[in-house]
N, C-alpha and C positions, 0 to 999 in steps of 0.2 A: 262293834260286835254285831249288829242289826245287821252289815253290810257283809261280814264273814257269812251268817246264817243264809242270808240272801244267795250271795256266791255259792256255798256248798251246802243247798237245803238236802237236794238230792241223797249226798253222801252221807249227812246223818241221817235222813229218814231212813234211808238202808239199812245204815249201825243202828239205828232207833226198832228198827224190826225184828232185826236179828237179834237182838237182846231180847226183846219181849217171846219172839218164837222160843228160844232157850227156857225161860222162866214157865211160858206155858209147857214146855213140856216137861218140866219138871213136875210143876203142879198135879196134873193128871198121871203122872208117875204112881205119887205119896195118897192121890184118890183112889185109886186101886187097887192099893193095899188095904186102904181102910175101910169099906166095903164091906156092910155084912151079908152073907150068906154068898158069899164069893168062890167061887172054883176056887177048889184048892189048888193050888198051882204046886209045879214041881219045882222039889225045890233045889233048889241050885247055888251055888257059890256064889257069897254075900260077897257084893261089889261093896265097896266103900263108898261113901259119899258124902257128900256137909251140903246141909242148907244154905241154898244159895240165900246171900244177902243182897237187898236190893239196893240198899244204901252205898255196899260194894261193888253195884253193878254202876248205880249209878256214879260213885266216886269215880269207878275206870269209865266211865261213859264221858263224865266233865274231863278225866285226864287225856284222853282222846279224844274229844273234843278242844282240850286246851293243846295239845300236841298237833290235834291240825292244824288250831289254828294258829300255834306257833310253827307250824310248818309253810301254812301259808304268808305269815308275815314276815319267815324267811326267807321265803321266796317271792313275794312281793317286795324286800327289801333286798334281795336279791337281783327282781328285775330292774328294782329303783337303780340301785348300785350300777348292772348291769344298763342300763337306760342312763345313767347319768356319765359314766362311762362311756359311751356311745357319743352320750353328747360331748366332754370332754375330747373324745377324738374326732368327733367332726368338727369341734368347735378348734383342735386343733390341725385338723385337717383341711380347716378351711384358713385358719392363718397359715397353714402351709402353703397353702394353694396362693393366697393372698400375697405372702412375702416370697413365693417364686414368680408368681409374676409380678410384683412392686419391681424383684430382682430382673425380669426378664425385661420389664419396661425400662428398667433403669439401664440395663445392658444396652435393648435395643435403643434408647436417647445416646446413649455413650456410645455404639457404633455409628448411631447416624452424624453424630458431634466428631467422629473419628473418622467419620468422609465426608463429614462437608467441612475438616480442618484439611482432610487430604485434598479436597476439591481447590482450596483456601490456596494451598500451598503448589499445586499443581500450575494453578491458573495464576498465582504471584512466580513461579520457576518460569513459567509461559511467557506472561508479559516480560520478566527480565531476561526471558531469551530472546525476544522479541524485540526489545530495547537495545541488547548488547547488539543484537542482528543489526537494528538499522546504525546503530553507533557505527558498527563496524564500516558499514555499507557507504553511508554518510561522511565516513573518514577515509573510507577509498575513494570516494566519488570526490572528496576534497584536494585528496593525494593526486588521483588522477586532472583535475582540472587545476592545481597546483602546476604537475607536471606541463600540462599542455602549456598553461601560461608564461608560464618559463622553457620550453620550447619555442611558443610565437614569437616571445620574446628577444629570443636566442635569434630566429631565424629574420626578425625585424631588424633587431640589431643589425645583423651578417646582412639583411637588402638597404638598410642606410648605409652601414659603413661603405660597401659597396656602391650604390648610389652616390654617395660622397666621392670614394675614391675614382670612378667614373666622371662625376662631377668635376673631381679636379683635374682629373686627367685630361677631360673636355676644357674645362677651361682654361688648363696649360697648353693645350694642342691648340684652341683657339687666339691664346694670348702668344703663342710662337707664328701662328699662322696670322695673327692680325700685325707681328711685328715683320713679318719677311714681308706682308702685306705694303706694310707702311714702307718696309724698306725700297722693298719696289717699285712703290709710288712718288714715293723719292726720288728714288733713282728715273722710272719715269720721267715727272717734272723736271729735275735736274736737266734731263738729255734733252726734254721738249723744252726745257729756257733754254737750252745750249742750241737746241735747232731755229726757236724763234730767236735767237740772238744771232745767230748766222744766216739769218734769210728763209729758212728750210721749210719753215711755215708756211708766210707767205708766198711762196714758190708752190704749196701745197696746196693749199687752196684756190690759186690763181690755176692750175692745173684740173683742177674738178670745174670750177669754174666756165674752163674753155671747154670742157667737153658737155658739159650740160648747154652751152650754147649752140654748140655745134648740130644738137641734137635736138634744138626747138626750132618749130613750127610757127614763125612769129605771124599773128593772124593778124584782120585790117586794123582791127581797133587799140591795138598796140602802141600807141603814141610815142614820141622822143622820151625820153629821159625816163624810161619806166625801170625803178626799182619796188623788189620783192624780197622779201626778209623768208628763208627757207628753209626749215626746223628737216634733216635728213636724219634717217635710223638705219645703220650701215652693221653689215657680218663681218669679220677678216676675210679678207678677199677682193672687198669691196659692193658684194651682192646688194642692191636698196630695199631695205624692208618696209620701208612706209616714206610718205611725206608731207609734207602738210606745210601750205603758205600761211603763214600767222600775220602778215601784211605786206599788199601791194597798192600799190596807187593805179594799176589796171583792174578792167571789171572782170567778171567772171570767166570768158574767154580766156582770157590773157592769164588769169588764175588756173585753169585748167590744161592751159600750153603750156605754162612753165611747171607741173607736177609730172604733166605727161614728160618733160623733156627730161628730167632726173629720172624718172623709171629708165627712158632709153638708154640713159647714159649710163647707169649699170651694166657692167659693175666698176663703180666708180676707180680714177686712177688712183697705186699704190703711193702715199708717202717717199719720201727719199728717204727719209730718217723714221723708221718702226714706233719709234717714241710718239712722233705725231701722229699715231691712227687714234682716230676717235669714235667708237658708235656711234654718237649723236654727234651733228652737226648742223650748226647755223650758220647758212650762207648768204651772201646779201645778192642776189641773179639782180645784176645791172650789166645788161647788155649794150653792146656800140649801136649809135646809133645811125 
């Protein structure tokens, strides 16, 4: 109550004045009348009126006073209401704010969880494209060096068998050629034992013989009975391609007369019989003495 009077002193001092201004002028009304030796006054049509009661005054004075101050404590109960109200919607305004962004965080973790599973998934699509890639790569590279291998193969194969068949070709050509060889040789021999059996040799040699003599230079130191053993290297023809004493019982001279004498006697005489020609020949140069 102390805190209503406080708040609204003003307004009942006002009501508090205004009531009393009324009573006092009522007062000096009823002194006026009663007044002796008073002007008479004109008289005029009696107004009505009742004594005011103060007890009435002040009963409406306490009932406006209690009226304010049930006006005030409706309206203090009012702005409570209204203030609690306020609070309730900020207090719900602010869980709103709260559970949209709880919401909005929770969104934005769930978007970001929804690209770093896309990221997740990108980069596992990636690497197994990356994997199939070189599988791929890896099994051509194998295909292809399959292939070659079996190509080389192929082409090793086809230079052996070749090779081979070459090979045997060669050494059926050599084994025809080493037998017409032998046959020849045969037949050779055969003709030269049929020429040394007839004489035809030694008529052959006694023949080369005479003309290499004929053909030396017999120098002072020459002595009787001089035999040389003389290794000759003959062309068909008879042309002498080399010569060389591999022993005489003459010395150097005499060594050097009887090589000089085979060069002159080039080119030595033909065989009678073909069979007896020889490249190489050793002759024994024992000249008359």
């Amino acid at each position: 109550m102390a805190e209503f009077v406080r708040e609204h002193a003003r307004a009942l001092a006002y009501s508090a004045l205004v009531h009393l201004l009324i009573v006092a002028a009522l007062v000096l009304s009823v002194s006026r009348f009663t007044q002796p030796g008073a002007v008479p006054m004109k008289v005029v049509p009696v107004v009505q009126s009742s004594v005011v009661d103060m007890s009435e005054v002040n009963r409406q004075i306490q009932d406006r006073k209690l009226e304010a101050q049930q006006q005030l404590e409706r309206k203090a109960e009012e702005e409570r209401r209204v203030k609690e109200e306020e609070q309730v919607r900020q207090i719900t305004l602010q869980k709103k704010r709260e559970q949209e962004e709880r919401q909005a965080k929770l969104k934005l973790e769930a978007d970001k969880k929804k690209e770093a599973d896309l990221q997740l998934k990108r980069r596992a699509d990636e690497k197994a494209a990356r994997e199939k890639a070189e599988a791929e790569k890896k099994r051509q590279a194998d295909l292809k060096r399959k292939e070659e291998e079996a190509r080389k193969a192929k082409l090793e194969a086809e230079r052996k068998a070749a090779e081979l068949s070459k090979k045997k070709a060669a050494e059926a050509r050599q084994k025809a050629e080493a037998e017409a060889l032998l046959r020849q040789q045969m037949a050779v021999e055969e003709a030269r034992m049929a020429a040394e059996r007839s004489g035809l040799l030694a008529q052959y040699v006694a023949m080369i013989g005479q003309k290499i003599e004929r053909n030396w230079n017999r120098p002072p130191s020459a002595k009787p009975g001089l035999e040389c053993i003389v290794q000759v290297s003959q062309i068909p023809g008879g042309q002498v391609v080399s010569v060389k004493v591999v022993r005489c019982n003459g010395d150097d001279t005499v060594v050097r007369s009887v090589e000089a004498a085979v060069y002159q006697a080039s080119p030595l005489p033909q065989p009678p019989d073909p069979s007896l020609f020889e490249r190489n020949l050793q002759l024994v140069f024992k000249p008359q003495d």
